[in-house]
N, C-alpha and C positions, 0 to 999 in steps of 0.2 A: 650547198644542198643541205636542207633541213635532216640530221641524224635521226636514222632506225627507228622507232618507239614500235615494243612488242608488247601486249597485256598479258600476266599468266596472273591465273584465281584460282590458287591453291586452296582445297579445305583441307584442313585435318580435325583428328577425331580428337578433338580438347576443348572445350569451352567451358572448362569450371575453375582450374588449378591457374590461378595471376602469376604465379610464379616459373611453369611453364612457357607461358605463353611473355610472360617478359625475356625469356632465355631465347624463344624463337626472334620476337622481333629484334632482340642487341642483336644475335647471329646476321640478320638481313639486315640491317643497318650499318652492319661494320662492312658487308658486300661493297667492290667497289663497284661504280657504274650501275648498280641498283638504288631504284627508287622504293620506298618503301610505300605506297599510297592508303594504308589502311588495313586496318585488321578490327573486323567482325565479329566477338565472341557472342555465341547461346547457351547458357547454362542448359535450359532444358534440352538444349538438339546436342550437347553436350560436343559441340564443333563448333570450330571458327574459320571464316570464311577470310583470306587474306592476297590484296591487291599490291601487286609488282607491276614495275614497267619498267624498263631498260631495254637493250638488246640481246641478240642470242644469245650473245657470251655472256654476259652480266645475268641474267637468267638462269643460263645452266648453272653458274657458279652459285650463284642463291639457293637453286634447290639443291644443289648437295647440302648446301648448312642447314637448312630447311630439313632435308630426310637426317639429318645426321641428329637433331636432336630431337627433334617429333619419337623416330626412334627408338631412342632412350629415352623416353619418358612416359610413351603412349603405348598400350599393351589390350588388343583388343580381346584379349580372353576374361578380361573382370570389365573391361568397356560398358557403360551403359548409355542411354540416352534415345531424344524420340526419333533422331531422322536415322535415315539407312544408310550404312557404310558398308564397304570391301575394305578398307584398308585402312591403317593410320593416317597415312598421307592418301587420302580417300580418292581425289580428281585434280587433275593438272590439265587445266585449260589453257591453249594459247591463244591470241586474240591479235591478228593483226592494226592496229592504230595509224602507223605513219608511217611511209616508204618501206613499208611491209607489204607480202601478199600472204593472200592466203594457202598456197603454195610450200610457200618457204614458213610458212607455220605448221604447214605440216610435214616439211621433213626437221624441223627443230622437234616436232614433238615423238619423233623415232630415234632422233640421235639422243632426247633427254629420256626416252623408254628401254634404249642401251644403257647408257650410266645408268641407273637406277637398279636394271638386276643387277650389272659387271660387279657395282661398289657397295650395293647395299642388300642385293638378293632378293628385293622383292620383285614379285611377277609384274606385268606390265600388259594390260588390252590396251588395244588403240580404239580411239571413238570419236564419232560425229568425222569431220570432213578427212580425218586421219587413221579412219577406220578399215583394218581390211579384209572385210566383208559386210554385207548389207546388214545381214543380222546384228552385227555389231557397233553400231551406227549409233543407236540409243543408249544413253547410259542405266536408265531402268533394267533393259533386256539385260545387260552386265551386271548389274550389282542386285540382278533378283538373287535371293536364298542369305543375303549379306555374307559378313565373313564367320558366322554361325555354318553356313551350309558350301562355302567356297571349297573345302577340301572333297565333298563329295560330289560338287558340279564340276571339277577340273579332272575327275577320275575320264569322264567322258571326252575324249579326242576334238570333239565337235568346242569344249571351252577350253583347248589349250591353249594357254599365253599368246601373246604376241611377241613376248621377251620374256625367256627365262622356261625352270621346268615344271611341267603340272601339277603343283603343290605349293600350297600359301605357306610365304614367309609365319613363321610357328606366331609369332606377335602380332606382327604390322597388314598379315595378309595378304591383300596386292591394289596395285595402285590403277587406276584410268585415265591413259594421257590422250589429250587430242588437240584439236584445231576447229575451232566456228567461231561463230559471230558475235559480238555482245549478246550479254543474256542478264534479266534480271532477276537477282534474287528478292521476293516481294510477297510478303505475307499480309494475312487480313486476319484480325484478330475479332473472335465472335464474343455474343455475352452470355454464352452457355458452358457450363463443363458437360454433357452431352457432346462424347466426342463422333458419334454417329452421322449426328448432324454436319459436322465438317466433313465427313466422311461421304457425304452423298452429295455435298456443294463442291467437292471436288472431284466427283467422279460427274457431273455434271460440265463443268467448264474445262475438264481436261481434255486432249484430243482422242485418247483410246475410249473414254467413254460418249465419246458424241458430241464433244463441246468442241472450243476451239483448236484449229489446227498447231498452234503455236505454241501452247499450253501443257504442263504439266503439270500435276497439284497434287495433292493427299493431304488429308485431316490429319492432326494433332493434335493431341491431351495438354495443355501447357498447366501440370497440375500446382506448381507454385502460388499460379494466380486464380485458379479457378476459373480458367476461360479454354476455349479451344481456338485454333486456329487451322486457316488455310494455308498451306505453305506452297507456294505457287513459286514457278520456274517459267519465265519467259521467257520465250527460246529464241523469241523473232519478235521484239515490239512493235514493230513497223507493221505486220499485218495481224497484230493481234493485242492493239490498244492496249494500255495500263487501264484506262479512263470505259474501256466496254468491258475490260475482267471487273474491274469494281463493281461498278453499277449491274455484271447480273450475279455476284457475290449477295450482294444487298439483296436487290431482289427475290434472292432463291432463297436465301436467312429469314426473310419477308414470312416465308411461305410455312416456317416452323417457327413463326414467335418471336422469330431472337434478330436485335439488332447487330450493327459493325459498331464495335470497340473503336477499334484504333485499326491502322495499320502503320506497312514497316517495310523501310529498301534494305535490306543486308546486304552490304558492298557498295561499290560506287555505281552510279544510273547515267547512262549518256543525258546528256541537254536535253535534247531533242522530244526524249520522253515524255520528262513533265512541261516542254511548253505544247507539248500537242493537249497533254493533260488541263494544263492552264486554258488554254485554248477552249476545248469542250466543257467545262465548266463555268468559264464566263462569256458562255457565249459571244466571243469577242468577232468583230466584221472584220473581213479584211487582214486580218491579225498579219504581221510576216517577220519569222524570228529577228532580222535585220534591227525590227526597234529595241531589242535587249540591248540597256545602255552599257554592260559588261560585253556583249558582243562588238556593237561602234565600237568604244574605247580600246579592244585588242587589233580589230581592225587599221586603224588607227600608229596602232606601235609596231605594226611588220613591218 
């Protein structure tokens, strides 16, 4: 029988200092039984987004190296940067892949939300499918007030931890461990610095404000380049297209003047995504993923 493959997509709050972020990945690499599959840096989100797979054990062991020097290094009281964080080691997603359930990704992500206060004291919500309560479900609804406003939203009973006491670690803050589904991280970069205008194309296509159910988004200043962007979270690409968020992106930029730059996947993107993507752009008959000749060919070698 084919062994365990679990996904965890760590962010943490770093993405400018290389020297950093070289110390994180030697730690995960020297992991035994972890895979290293990529590491994500954004200068302006001032995070990086970073893909493991192994099993539970080889997981838990990577993110203590993972908190251990994130850590010592990353201090969110001088922190800056444009996306929203609670913590240095910001979300710890687990992702069932292969002879996993999702289940059993979510009691990994309560056994990895004990170690985490026991050995490193920072606080720990659970979220999405290893959430426990409804309210707590969404990671927005957690990590509103960031870790600017965290010591005074935990004063309140209603956001006590799920691990640990109701007060952010002094540095690191507190961490959000859970369990769901593939999610993409996938930005559409605009050609305005008008950050407003992101701002209304993503309260547009997100789901709180009317748009898609599976969507999450918020505008962003990328003031380096002089552009803004949509920083969009697909939560669910299966019922809420890569290829139908683009095109009403475009559309709704249409409507204030400014066209789509570029965009951009931060982390790894299931297959599946962009051949539905491929797909609706070339308008292709009959299409059926079977003809991707790296698919035959793997086929092939089971």
């Amino acid at each position: 029988m084919a062994s365990q493959i679990i996904e965890c997509v760590p962010n943490i709050s770093e993405g400018r200092r290389s020297e950093v972020l070289e110390e994180v990945k030697g730690a995960l690499e020297r992991t035994a039984g972890l895979k290293l599959l990529g590491m994500s840096p954004d200068g302006s989100h001032n995070r990086t987004v970073i893909t493991l797979a192994g099993d539970a054990d080889a997981l838990l062991a990577g993110l203590e190296e993972l908190y251990a020097v994130t850590l010592k290094h990353v201090d969110l009281r001088s922190h800056t940067g444009e996306h929203p964080r609670l913590g240095a080691v910001d979300v710890v997603p687990f992702i069932p892949i292969r002879n996993a359930t999702t289940e059993e990704c979510v009691e990994l992500a309560k056994k990895a939300g004990s170690i985490i206060w026991e050995k490193f004291r920072v606080p720990v919500y659970l979220y999405e499918d290893a959430a426990s309560r409804p309210d707590r479900k969404e990671l927005p609804a957690i990590r509103k007030g960031q870790f600017e406003g965290l010591a005074e939203k935990m004063k309140d009973p209603a956001w006590a931890p799920d691990f640990g006491t109701p007060e952010p670690h002094p540095s690191a803050g507190a961490s959000v461990v859970g369990a769901r589904p593939p999610l993409i991280a996938y930005n559409i970069n605009l050609g305005t610095n008008r950050v407003e205008v992101a701002d209304r194309i993503a309260k547009a296509i997100r789901h709180i404000g009317g748009g898609y159910r599976f969507v999450r988004a918020m505008g962003v200043a990328l003031e380096d380049r002089g552009l803004v962007q949509v920083s969009i979270n697909m939560v669910n690409y299966k019922k809420s297209p890569l290829f139908r968020v683009f095109e009403t992106v475009k559309r709704e930029a249409q409507r204030y003047g400014v066209n789509v730059v570029s965009s951009e996947i931060v982390g790894l993107v299931p297959e599946d995504a962009l051949l539905e993507t491929a797909d609706y752009f070339l308008q292709l008959e009959s299409f059926d993923p079977s003809q991707v000749l790296e698919r035959k060919i793997a086929e092939l070698e089971q």
